[in-house]
DOKOLTOR-157751 format. One record per residue (C-alpha): x, z, y; residue in one letter. Coordinates in steps of 0.2 Angstrom, whole numbers, padded with zeros to 4 digits, always signed. Layout:
BEGIN
XZYA...
// end
This chain:
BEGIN
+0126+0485+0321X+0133+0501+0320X+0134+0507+0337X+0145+0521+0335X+0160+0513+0324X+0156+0496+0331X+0155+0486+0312X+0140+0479+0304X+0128+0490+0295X+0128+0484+0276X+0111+0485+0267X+0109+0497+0255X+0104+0484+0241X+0121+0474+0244X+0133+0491+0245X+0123+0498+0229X+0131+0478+0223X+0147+0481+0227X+0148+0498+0220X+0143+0493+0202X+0152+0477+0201X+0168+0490+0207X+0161+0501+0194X+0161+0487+0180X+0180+0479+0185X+0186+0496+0180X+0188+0496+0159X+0180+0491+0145X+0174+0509+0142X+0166+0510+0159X+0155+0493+0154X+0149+0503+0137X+0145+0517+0146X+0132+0507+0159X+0126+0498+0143X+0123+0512+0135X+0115+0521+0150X+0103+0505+0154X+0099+0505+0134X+0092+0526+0136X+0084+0523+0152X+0073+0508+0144X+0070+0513+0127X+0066+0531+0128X+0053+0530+0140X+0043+0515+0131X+0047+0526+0115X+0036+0541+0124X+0024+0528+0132X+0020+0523+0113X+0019+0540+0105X+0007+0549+0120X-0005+0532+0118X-0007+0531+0101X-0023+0538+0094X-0014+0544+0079X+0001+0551+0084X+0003+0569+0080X-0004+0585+0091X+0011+0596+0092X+0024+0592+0105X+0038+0594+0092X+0032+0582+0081X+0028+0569+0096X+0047+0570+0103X+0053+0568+0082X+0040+0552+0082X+0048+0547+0098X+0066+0550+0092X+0061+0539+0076X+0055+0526+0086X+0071+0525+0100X+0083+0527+0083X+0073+0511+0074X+0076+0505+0090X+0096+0506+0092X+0100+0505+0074X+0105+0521+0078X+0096+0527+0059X+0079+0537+0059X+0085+0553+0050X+0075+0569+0055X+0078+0586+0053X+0090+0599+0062X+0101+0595+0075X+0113+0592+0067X+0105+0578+0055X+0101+0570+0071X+0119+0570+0078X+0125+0565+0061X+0112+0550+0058X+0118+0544+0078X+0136+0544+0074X+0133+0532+0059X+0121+0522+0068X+0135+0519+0082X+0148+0515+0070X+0139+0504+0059X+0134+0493+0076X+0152+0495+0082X+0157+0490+0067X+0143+0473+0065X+0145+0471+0083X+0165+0467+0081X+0159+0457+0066X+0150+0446+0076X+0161+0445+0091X+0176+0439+0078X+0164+0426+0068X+0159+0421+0086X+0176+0420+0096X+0183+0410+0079X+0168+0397+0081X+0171+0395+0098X+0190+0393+0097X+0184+0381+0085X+0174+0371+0093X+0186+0369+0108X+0199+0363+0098X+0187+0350+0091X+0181+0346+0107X+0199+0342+0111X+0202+0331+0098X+0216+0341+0089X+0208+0340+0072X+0217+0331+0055X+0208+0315+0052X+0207+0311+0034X+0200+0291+0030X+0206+0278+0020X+0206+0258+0026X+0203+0264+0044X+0209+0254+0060X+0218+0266+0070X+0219+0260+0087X+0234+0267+0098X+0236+0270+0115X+0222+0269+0131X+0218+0252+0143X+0208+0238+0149X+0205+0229+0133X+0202+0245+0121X+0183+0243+0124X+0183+0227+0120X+0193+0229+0106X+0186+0243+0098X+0169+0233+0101X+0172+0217+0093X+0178+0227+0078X+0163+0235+0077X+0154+0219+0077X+0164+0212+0067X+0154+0203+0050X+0166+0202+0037X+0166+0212+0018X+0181+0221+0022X+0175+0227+0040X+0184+0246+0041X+0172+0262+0037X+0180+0270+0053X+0188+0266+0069X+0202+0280+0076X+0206+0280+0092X+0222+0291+0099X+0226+0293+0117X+0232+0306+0129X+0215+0307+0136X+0200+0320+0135X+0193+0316+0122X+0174+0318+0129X+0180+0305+0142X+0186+0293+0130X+0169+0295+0118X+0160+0295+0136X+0167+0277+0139X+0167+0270+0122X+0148+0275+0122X+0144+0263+0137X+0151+0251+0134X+0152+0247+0114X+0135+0242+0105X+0133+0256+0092X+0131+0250+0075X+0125+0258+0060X+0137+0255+0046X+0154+0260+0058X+0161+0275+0066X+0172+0279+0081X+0182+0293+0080X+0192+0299+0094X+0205+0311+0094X+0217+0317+0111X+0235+0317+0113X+0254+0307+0115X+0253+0293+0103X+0271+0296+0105X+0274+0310+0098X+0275+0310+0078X+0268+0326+0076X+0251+0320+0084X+0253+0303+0077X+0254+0311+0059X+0236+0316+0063X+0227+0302+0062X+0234+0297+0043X+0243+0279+0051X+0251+0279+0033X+0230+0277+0023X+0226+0264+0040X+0222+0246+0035X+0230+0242+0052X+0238+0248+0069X+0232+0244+0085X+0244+0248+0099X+0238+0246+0117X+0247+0243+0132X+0241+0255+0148X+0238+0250+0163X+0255+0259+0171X+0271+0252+0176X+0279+0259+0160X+0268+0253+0149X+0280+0243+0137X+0290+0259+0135X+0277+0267+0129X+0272+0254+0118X+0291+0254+0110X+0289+0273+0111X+0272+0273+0099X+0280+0260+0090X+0296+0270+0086X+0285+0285+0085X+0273+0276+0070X+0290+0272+0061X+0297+0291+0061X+0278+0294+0052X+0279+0279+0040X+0297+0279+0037X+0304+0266+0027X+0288+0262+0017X+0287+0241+0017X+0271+0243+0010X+0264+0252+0027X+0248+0245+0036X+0251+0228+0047X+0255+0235+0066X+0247+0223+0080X+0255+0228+0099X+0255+0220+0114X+0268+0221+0129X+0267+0212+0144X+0285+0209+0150X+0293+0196+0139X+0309+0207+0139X+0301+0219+0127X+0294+0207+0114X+0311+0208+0103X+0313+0226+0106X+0296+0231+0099X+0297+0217+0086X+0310+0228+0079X+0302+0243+0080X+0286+0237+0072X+0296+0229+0057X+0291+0217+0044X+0275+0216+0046X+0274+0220+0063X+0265+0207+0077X+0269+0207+0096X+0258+0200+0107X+0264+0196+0128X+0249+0199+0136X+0256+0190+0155X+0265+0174+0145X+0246+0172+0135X+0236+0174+0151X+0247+0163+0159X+0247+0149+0148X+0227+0152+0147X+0226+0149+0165X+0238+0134+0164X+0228+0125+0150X+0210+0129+0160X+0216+0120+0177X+0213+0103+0167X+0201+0107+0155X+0185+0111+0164X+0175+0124+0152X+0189+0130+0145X+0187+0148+0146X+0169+0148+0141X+0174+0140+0124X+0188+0150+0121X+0177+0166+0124X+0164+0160+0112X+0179+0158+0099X+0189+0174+0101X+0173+0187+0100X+0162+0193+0085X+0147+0188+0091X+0146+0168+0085X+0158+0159+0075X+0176+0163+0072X+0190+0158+0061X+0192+0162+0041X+0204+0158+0028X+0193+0149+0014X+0197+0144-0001X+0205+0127-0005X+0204+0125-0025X+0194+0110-0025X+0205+0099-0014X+0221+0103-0022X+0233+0089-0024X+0219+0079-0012X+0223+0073+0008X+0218+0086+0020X+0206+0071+0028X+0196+0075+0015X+0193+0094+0017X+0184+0089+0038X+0167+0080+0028X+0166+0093+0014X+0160+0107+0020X+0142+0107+0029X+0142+0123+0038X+0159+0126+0044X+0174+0115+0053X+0191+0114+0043X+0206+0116+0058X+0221+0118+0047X+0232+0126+0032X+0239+0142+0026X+0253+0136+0013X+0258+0149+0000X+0272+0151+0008X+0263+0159+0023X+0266+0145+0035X+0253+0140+0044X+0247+0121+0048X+0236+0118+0062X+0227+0099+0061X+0239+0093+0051X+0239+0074+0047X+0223+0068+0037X+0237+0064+0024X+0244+0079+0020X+0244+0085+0003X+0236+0102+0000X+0247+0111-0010X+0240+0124-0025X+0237+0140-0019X+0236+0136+0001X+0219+0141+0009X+0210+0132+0023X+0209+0140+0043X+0191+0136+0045X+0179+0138+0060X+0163+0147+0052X+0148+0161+0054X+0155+0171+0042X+0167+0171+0022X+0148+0166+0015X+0147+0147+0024X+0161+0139+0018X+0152+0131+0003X+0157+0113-0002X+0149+0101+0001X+0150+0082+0003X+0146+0074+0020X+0152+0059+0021X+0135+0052+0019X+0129+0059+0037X+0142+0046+0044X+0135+0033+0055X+0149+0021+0055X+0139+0011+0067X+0140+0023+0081X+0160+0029+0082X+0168+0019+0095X+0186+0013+0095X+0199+0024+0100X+0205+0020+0115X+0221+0027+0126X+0219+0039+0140X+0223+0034+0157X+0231+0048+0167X+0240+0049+0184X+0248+0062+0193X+0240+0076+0201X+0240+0089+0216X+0236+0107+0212X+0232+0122+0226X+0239+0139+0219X+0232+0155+0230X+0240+0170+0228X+0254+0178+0219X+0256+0192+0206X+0269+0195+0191X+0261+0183+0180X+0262+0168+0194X+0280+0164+0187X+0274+0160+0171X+0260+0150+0175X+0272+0140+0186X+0283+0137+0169X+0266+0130+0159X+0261+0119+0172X+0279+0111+0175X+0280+0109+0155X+0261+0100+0155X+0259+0091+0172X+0260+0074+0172X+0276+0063+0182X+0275+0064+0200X+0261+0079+0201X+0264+0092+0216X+0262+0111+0215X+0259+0119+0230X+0260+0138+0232X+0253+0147+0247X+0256+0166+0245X+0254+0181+0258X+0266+0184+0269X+0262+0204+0267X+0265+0205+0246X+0283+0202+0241X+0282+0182+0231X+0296+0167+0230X+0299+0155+0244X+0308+0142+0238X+0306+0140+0215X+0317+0146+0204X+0332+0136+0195X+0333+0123+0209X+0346+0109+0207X+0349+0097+0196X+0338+0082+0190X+0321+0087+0194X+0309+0094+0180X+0290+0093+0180X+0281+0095+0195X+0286+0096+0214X+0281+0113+0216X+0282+0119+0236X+0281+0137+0243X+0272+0143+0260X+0268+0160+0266X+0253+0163+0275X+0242+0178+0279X+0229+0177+0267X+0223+0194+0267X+0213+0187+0284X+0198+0176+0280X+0200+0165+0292X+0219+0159+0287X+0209+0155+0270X+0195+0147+0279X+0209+0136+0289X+0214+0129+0270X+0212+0109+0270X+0207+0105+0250X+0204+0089+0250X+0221+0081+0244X+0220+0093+0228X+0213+0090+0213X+0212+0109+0204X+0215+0127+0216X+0220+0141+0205X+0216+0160+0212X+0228+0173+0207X+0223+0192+0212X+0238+0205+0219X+0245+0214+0206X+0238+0233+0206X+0249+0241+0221X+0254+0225+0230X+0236+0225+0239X+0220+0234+0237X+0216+0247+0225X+0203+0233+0216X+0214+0216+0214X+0197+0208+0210X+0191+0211+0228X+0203+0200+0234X+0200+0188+0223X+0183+0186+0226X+0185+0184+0245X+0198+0171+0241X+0184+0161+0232X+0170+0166+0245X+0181+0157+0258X+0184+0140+0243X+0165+0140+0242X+0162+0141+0260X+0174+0127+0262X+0166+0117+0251X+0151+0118+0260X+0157+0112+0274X+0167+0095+0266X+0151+0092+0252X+0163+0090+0239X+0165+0103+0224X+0183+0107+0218X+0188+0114+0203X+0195+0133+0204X+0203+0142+0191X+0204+0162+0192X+0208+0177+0185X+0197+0191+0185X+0203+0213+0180X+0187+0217+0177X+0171+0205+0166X+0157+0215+0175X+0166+0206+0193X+0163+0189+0183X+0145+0186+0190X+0150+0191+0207X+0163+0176+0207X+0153+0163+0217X+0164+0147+0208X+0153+0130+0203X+0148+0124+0185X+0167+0115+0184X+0176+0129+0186X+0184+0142+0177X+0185+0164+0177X+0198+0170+0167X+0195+0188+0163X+0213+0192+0155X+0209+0209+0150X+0194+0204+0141X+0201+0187+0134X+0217+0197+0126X+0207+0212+0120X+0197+0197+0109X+0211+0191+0103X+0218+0208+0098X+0205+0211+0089X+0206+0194+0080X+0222+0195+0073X+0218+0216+0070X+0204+0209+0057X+0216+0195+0051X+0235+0195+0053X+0236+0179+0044X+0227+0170+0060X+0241+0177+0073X+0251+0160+0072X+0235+0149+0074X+0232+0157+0091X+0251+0157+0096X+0250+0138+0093X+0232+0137+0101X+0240+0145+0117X+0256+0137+0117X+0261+0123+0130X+0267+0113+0116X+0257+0110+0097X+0239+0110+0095X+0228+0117+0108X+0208+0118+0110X+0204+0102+0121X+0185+0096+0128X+0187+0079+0128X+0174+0065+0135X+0161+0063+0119X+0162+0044+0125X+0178+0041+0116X+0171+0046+0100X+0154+0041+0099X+0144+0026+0108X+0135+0034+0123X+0115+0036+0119X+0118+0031+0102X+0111+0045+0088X+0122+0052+0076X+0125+0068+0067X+0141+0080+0070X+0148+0073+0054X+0152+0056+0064X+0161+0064+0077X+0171+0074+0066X+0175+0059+0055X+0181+0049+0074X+0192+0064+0076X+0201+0064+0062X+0204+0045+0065X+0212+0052+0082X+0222+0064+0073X+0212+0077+0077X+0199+0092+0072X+0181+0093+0081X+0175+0110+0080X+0160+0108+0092X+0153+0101+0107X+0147+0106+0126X+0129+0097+0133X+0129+0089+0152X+0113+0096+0153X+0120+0114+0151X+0101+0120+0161X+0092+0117+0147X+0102+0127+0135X+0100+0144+0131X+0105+0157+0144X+0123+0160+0143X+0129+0148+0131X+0133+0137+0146X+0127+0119+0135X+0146+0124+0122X+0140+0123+0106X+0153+0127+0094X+0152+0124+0072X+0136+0114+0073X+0131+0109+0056X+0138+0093+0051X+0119+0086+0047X+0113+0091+0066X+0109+0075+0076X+0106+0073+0093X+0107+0058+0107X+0127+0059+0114X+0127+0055+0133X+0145+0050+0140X+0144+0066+0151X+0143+0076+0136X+0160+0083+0131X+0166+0085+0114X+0178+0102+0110X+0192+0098+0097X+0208+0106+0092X+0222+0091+0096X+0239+0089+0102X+0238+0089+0122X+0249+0084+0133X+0249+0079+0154X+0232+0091+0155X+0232+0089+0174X+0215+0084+0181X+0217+0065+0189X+0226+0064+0208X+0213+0065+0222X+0229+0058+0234X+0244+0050+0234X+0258+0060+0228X+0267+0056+0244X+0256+0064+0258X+0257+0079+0262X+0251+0095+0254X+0252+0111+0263X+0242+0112+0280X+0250+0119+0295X+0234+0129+0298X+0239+0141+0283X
// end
C-alpha cells in the first residue's frame, strides 16, 4: 500500500501489462511496429551468436556483420543482397513488400476459407441430389423418422436424406448422430434455416426430391407452420403435377383440409392427435397391441409391400393367403388406386392390381402353393364371440382425451361405462359433450379430483374396472416433462395392485420411448409412445404413398384393424399344425392372419415379447389356448369383458 497517496501499489510486471496492451489497442501500425521490434530483437542477436561461434566464419569485423546481415535477411525474407548501403536499403525495401504483399495473400485466401467454412457450418450451402427425401421442419418423431429411413431395405431406398430446420445446424447433426444407427450406403444432410421461407426452401432442390417430409414442431403454432411450409414448397414447385409426393402431419383436425389443399394432388395429411387417439382406443381391448403395431410400422422386421398379382388374375383373392410361403397377403391395390384391405375370399382380382403383402422385404414374395401344409384335422369350428359390457377408468386429461372419448363411444359395447377422473388444477370437461338426446355409446361420467397428490391416486378403488387408461398433461398444463406425471400415475396403479392381488390392464401414453422401461405396468398392458408410433408411420407411408389408406383403415374405428385374438378359435389347443392352417381358419372367418404372440413370452427372445409376426407358412409348433393369434379383421365392441355390473357405482368418493 502506498502510504503517501493511500492506493495500492501495482507490480511492475502487471503495470508493464497494462501499458502494452494500451500500446497494442492504439492502431494497426502501432501492432507492426511491436512486431517488428520483437522480430530485430530475436533475430539479430542469434544471427551474431552464429557468426562469432562458427569456426569458419570470416576474420574481419566487416565481413562478420555482412555474414550476420545475410543470415538476419534469409531470415525475414528480407533478400540477402550485399554491397553498399544503399544495396542493402534497396534489397530490405523489396523484401518488406514482397512479405507485405504474400502476407495479404494469405490473410485473403485465409479470411475467404473461414467465411467459408462458417457459412458451411451454418448450413446455408446449395444442395444438389437427385431422388433424395427431404425431410421439412424439426420435432419429436424426426429421429425416428429419419432413422427408419435409413434402415429402411428396399431397391429404391434414397442415396440421401435432407434435412431443413431453423436450427444450428451442428445441434441438429449432433442429435441425429445419437440417436440414428449410421449406415453405410445412406447420408444425412442437414442444412439450417425457415422451411418457410421459399428462398431457403429452394436450397434443398424439393423440385429433384422423391418425396416431402413435413414435420409438425413441438409449439402451439405448429399446424401454421406446417401450412406455412406447405404453401412455401408450392411457391418453389409451382404448378408442376409431376412434383415429388408431399407427406405432413398436423395435429388439430381443423387444419387437415387446409393443408390438404396446400399439399395438392398428391399431397397426404396425416392428424397426428385423431391417430394417437384411435391407437389408445383400440389398445384398451386388445391386450398387446402396441407391441405388434411397433413391430409393424418400423424397418427393422417385416413391413408391408405391394407385390405383384399376375398369377391370380381372374382367380378368388382366397387363393392369394396359401400361395405365398414366406409372406402374408392382407389385401388389394386395384388399378384404379383403391385400395382393398381383407377383402372377401371371393373377390375377383382384377388385371393389373397388386397385392398389400406383410413380408421381409420385395425379394420374399415368391409363389408358392401351400395348401399342402394344411392340417384340416386341427382347425376348429368357428364359433361366435360372447361379449358384455364393460367399465373403463380414464386418468387424466390432455388435448387428445376428446378424441379418445369419441373412439371409445364408437367401439364400446351396450351398456359399457366410461369414467373420467381429471385434476381439478388442469382445465378439462365436467360434464361430456353433445348431451341430450337418445343416448349413444357408452355412459361416460366426469369427476374432478387432485391427482397431482399421490395419495388422491392411491385413494382410487379399481376393482369394478375392467381397463384404466393414463393420459399425461399436455406440455404447459403441468410439469415441464408430461411423462413424469405419468409415471407416478402408474406407480400409484401398481401399488394398488399390490395391495388388492389382482393385476389390471392399463393403457398409456408415453412423450418420450427412452421413459418406456421406467413405466412400471404388467405383461397385459400397454405404453403408447405416440411420438415414436407416428414418426414409424411417417416414414411408412414416406417410402410408400400407396400404403397411406391401408394404415388409415388399420386405425380407423370402423373397417379393418389389426386384432390378437384367442389362437383357440382357430386352431384345436395342443394340437400341432403349421401357420398355413391358421391362415386357412382365418380366411374362413373372413379374415387375414399375419402372425401370432406365445403365452410363454419368457422364453422368447428379449424384446420381442413372444409376438411373432410373418412366420413362414411351413413353421409348426404346439398351439396352447393362451396363445394368441394376430389377424387383420373387421372389429367391433373391442371393450375388455365387465368385471361389474353396469349398475354399481363407478367413481369412488375418495377421489
Amino acid at each position: 500500500m502506498d502510504s503517501a497517496k493511500g492506493r495500492p501499489r501495482v507490480p511492475l510486471r502487471d503495470w508493464a501489462r497494462y501499458r502494452f496492451d494500451r500500446t497494442l489497442a492504439r492502431s494497426t501500425g502501432t501492432l507492426m511496429g511491436w512486431l517488428v521490434i520483437t522480430c530485430l530483437a530475436v533475430v539479430v542477436p542469434v544471427s551474431l551468436l552464429l557468426v562469432w561461434t562458427d569456426p569458419g566464419s570470416p576474420a574481419s569485423l566487416s565481413e562478420r556483420l555482412i555474414a550476420t546481415w545475410r543470415i538476419s535477411a534469409e531470415t525475414l525474407r528480407l533478400g540477402a543482397a550485399t554491397g553498399t548501403p544503399l544495396r542493402l536499403l534497396l534489397s530490405a525495401v523489396l523484401g518488406l513488400v514482397a512479405l507485405l504483399c504474400v502476407s495479404t495473400l494469405v490473410g485473403v485466401i485465409t479470411t475467404g476459407l473461414a467465411e467459408r467454412m462458417a457459412e458451411l457450418s451454418r448450413g446455408r450451402s446449395t444442395v444438389l441430389e437427385q431422388g433424395h427425401v427431404l425431410v421439412l421442419g424439426w420435432s419429436d418423431q424426426v429421429t425416428t423418422v429419419v432413422g427408419e429411413l435409413v434402415a429402411a431395405r428396399t431397391p429404391r431406398r434414397p442415396r440421401a436424406i435432407v434435412l431443413l430446420a431453423d436450427r444450428d445446424k451442428a445441434e441438429m447433426e449432433g442429435a441425429l448422430t445419437a440417436r440414428v444407427a449410421p449406415a453405410p450406403r445412406a447420408r444425412i444432410i442437414c442444412r439450417s434455416g425457415p422451411a418457410g421461407d421459399p428462398d431457403v426452401l429452394a436450397l434443398v432442390s424439393p423440385r429433384s426430391a422423391s418425396t416431402v417430409v413435413v414435420l409438425p414442431s413441438a409449439e402451439p403454432t405448429a399446424d401454421a407452420e406446417v401450412l406455412r411450409i406447405l404453401l412455401a414448397l408450392r411457391a418453389v414447385l409451382g404448378e408442376d403435377t409431376d412434383g415429388p409426393p408431399v407427406l405432413a402431419a398436423v395435429r388439430d383436425d381443423r387444419y387437415r383440409a387446409p393443408a390438404r389443399l396446400a399439399a395438392g394432388p398428391r399431397g397426404t395429411v396425416l392428424e397426428t392427435d385423431t391417430v394417437t387417439a384411435r391407437l389408445i382406443a383400440q389398445c384398451v381391448g386388445r391386450a398387446g397391441l402396441s407391441l405388434v403395431l411397433r413391430d409393424l410400422l418400423d424397418f427393422a422386421g417385416d413391413e408391408f409391400h405391394l407385390a405383384d398379382a399376375t398369377a391370380f388374375h381372374h382367380g378368388p383373392f382366397g387363393a392369394t393367403l396359401l400361395s405365398h410361403p414366406h409372406s402374408c397377403v392382407v389385401g388389394l391395390l386395384t388399378p384404379e388406386g383403391r385400395t382393398l384391405l381383407n377383402p372377401p375370399a371371393d373377390t375377383v382380382v382384377p388385371p393389373g392390381s397388386r397385392l398389400i403383402v406383410l413380408a421381409r422385404d420385395d425379394h420374399s414374395t415368391r409363389v408358392e402353393d401351400c395348401r399342402h401344409l394344411v392340417d384340416v384335422s386341427a382347425i376348429v369350428a368357428a364359433r361366435p364371440e360372447r361379449a358384455g359390457p364393460s367399465r373403463l377408468l380414464l386418468l387424466g386429461w390432455n388435448r387428445r382425451a376428446p378424441l379418445v372419448l369419441d373412439q371409445l363411444r364408437s367401439t364400446a359395447r351396450p351398456g359399457s361405462v366410461v369414467d373420467v377422473v381429471v385434476d381439478s388444477a388442469v382445465p378439462g370437461p365436467r360434464e361430456p359433450e353433445g348431451g341430450g338426446g337418445e343416448a349413444v355409446g357408452p355412459d361416460v361420467r366426469f369427476r374432478s379430483a387432485p391427482l397431482s397428490r399421490p395419495e388422491s391416486l392411491l385413494g382410487l378403488d379399481l376393482d369394478p374396472y375392467d381397463a384404466v387408461v393414463v393420459l399425461g398433461p399436455d406440455r404447459g398444463d403441468g410439469p415441464d416433462h408430461p411423462d413424469d406425471w405419468t409415471l407416478v400415475a402408474l406407480l400409484a396403479v401398481r401399488l394398488l395392485e399390490q395391495r388388492t392381488g389382482r393385476e389390471t390392464r392399463v393403457v398409456t401414453e408415453l412423450v418420450d420411448d427412452r421413459n418406456r422401461p421406467l413405466a412400471p405396468v404388467n405383461s397385459g398392458s400397454d405404453v403408447i409412445v405416440s411420438g415414436l408410433l407416428i414418426g414409424l408411420l411417417m416414414a411408412q407411408i414416406a417410402q410408400n404413398r400407396h400404403l397411406a389408406p391401408v394404415f388409415e383403415e388399420l386405425f380407423s374405428a370402423e373397417g379393418n384393424n389389426v386384432c390378437l385374438r384367442p389362437a383357440g378359435a382357430y386352431i384345436r389347443p395342443g394340437a400341432e399344425a403349421a401357420f398355413a392352417a391358421v391362415v386357412a381358419a382365418a380366411r374362413d372367418r373372413g379374415e387375414c392372419a399375419i402372425g401370432y404372440r406365445r403365452h410363454d413370452a419368457a422364453r422368447t427372445g428379449p424384446g420381442d415379447h413372444g409376438i411373432r409376426l410373418n412366420p413362414p407358412k411351413g413353421e409348426r409348433r404346439v398351439w396352447h389356448a393362451e396363445d394368441q393369434v394376430v389377424v387383420v379383421a373387421t372389429a367391433h365392441h373391442q371393450l375388455p369383458t365387465v368385471a361389474a355390473g353396469p349398475g354399481e357405482s363407478a367413481v369412488p368418493d375418495s377421489a
